[in-house]
Each structure stands twice: as structure tokens, then as C-alpha cells.
DSSP file (Angstrom, degrees, kcal/mol; ACC not computed):
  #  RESIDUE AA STRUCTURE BP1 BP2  ACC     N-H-->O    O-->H-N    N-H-->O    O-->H-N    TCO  KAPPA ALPHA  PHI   PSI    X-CA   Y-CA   Z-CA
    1    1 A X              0   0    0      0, 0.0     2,-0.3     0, 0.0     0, 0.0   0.000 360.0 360.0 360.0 169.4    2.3  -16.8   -6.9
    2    2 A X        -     0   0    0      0, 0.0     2,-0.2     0, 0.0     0, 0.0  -0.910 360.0-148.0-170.1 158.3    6.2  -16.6   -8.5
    3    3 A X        -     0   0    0     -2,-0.3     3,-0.1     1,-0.2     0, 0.0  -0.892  15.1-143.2-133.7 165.7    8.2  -15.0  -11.1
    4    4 A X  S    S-     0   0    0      1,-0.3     2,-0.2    -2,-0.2    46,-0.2   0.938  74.4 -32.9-101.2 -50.3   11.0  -16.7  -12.8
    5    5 A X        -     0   0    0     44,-0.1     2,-0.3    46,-0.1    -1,-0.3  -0.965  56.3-111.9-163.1 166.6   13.3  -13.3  -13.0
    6    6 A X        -     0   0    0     44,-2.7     2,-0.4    -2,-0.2    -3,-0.0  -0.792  17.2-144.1-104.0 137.7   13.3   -9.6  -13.3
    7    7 A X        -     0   0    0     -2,-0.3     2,-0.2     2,-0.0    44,-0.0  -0.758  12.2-176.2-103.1 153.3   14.4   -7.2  -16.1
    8    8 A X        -     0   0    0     -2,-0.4     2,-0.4    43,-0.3     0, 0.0  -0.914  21.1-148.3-138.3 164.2   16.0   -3.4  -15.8
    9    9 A X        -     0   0    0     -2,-0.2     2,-0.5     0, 0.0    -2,-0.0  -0.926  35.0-177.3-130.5 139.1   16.7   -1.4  -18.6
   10   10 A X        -     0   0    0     -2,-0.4     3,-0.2     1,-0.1    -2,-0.0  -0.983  34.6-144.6-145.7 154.3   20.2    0.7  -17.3
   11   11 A X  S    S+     0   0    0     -2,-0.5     2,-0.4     1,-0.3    -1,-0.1   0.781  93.1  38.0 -86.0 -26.7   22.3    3.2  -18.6
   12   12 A X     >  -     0   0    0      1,-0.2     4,-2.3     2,-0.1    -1,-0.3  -0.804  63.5-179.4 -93.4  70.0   25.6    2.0  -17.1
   13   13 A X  H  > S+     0   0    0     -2,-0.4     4,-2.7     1,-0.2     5,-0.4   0.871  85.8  49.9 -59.0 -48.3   26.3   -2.1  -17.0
   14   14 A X  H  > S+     0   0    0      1,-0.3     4,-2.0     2,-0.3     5,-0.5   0.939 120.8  41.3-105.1 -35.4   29.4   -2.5  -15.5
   15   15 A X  H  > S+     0   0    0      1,-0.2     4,-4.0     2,-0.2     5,-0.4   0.995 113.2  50.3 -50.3 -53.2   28.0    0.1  -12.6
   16   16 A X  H  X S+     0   0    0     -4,-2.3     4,-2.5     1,-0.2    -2,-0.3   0.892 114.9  42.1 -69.2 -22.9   25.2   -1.3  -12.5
   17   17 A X  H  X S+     0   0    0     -4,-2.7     4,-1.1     2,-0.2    -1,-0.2   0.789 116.5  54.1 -40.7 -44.0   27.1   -5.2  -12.1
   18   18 A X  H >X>S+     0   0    0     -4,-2.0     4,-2.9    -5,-0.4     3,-1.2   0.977 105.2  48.5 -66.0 -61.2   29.3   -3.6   -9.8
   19   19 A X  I 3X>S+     0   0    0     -4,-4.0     4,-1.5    -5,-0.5     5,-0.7   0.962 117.3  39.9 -47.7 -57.1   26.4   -2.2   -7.7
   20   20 A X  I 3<5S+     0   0    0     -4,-2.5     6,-1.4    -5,-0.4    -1,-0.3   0.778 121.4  43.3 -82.2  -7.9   24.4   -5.8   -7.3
   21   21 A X  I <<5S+     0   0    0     -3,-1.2    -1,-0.2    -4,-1.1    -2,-0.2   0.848 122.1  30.3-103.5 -15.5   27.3   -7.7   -6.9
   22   22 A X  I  <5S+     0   0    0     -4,-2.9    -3,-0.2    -5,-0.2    -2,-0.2   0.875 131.9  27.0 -87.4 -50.4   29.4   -5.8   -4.6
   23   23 A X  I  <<S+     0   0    0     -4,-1.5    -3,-0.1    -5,-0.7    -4,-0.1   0.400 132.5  40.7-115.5  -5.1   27.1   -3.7   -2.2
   24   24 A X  S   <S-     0   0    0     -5,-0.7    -1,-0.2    -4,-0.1    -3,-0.1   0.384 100.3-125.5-127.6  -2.8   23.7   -6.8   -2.7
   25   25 A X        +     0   0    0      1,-0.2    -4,-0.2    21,-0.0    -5,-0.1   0.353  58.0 155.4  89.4  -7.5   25.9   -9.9   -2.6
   26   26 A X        -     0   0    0     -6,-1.4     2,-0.4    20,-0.1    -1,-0.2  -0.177  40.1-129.4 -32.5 124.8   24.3  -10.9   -6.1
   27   27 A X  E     -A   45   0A   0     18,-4.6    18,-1.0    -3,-0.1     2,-0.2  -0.849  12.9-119.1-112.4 149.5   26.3  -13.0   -8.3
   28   28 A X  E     +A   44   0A   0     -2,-0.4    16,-0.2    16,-0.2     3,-0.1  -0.349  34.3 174.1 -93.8 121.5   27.1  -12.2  -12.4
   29   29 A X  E     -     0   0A   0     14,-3.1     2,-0.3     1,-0.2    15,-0.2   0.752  52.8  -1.0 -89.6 -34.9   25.7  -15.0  -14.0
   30   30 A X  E     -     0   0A   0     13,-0.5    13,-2.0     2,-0.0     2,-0.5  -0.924  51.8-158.4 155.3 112.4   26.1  -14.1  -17.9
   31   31 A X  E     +A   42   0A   0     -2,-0.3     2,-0.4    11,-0.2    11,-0.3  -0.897  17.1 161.6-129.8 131.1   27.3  -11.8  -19.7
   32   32 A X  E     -A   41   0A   0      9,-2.0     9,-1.7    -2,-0.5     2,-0.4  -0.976   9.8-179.2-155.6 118.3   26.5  -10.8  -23.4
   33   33 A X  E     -A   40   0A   0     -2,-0.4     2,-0.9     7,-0.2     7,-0.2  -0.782  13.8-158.0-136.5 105.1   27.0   -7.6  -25.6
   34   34 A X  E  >> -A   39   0A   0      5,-1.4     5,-1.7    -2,-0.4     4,-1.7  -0.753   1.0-161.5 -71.2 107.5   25.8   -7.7  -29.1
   35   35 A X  T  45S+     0   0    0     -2,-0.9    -1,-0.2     2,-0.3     5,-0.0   0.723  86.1  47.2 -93.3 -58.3   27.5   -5.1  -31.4
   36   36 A X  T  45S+     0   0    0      1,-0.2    -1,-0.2     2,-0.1    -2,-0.1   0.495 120.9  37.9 -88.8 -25.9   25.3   -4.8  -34.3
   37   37 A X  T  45S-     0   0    0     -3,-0.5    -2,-0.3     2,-0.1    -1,-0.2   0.684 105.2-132.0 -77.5 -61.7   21.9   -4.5  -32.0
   38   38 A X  T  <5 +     0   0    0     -4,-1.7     2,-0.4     1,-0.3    -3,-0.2   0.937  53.8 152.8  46.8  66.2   23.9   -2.6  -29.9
   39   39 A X  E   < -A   34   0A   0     -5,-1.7    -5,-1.4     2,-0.0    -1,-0.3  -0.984  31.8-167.6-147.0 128.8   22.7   -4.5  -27.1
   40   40 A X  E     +A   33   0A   0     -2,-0.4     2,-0.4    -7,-0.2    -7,-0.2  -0.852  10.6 170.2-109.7  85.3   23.8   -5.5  -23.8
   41   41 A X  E     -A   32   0A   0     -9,-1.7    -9,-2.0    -2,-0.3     2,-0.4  -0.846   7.3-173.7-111.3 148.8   22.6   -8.1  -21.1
   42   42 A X  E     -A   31   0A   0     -2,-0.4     2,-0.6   -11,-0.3   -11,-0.2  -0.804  14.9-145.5-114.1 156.2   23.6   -9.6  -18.1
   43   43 A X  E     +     0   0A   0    -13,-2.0   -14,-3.1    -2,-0.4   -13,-0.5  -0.928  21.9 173.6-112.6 119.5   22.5  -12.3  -15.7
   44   44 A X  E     -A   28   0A   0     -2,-0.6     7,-2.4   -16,-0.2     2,-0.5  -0.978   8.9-164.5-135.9 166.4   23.0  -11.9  -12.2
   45   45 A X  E     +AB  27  50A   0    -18,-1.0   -18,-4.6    -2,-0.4     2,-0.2  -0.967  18.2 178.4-154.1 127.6   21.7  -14.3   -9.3
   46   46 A X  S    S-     0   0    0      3,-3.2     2,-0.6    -2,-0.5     3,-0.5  -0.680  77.7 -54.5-158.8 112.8   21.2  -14.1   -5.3
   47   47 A X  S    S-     0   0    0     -2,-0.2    -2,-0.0     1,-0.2     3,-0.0  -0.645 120.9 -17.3  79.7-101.6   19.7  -17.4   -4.1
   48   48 A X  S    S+     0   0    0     -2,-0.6     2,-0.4    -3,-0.0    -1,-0.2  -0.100 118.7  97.1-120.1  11.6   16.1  -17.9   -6.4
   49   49 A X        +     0   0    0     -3,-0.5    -3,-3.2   -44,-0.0     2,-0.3  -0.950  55.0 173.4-119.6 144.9   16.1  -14.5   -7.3
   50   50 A X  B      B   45   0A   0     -2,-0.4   -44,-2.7   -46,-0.2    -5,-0.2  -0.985 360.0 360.0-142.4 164.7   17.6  -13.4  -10.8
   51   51 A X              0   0    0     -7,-2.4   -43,-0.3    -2,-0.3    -6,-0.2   0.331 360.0 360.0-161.4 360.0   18.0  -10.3  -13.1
């Protein structure tokens, strides 16, 4: 069994970006903030695993 990626709902992005890319070696794949939605997402990647 597999997943293709994981989702997080956070109150902070650029902590939480900071957090998985600095202190888990994760790297920022995508980044995307819709204004009108008020909606944020990011992509981030270490190895086969993304979120």
C-alpha cells in the first residue's frame, strides 16, 4: 500500500515552510496564495514523500 502525498491545514505558512524545510530537510516545491478564496498552498518534497 502507497499514498501519493499528504495534506495539513496550518495557521502560519511561512513557519510552517520554514519548519519542514529548515529543521526536516524538506524541499518547497510550489507555492500559491489565492486572494479572493483567501487561500494558501504549498508543495514541499523530501525524497517520495510530499505535502
Amino acid at each position: 500500500m502507497s499514498f501519493d502525498h499528504v495534506a495539513f491545514q496550518v495557521s502560519d505558512m511561512d513557519s510552517s515552510i520554514s519548519f519542514y524545510t529548515q529543521k526536516l530537510g524538506f524541499k518547497l516545491n510550489f507555492r500559491s496564495k489565492n486572494e479572493e478564496e483567501k487561500e494558501e498552498y504549498a508543495f514541499l518534497e523530501y525524497g517520495n514523500a510530499r505535502l
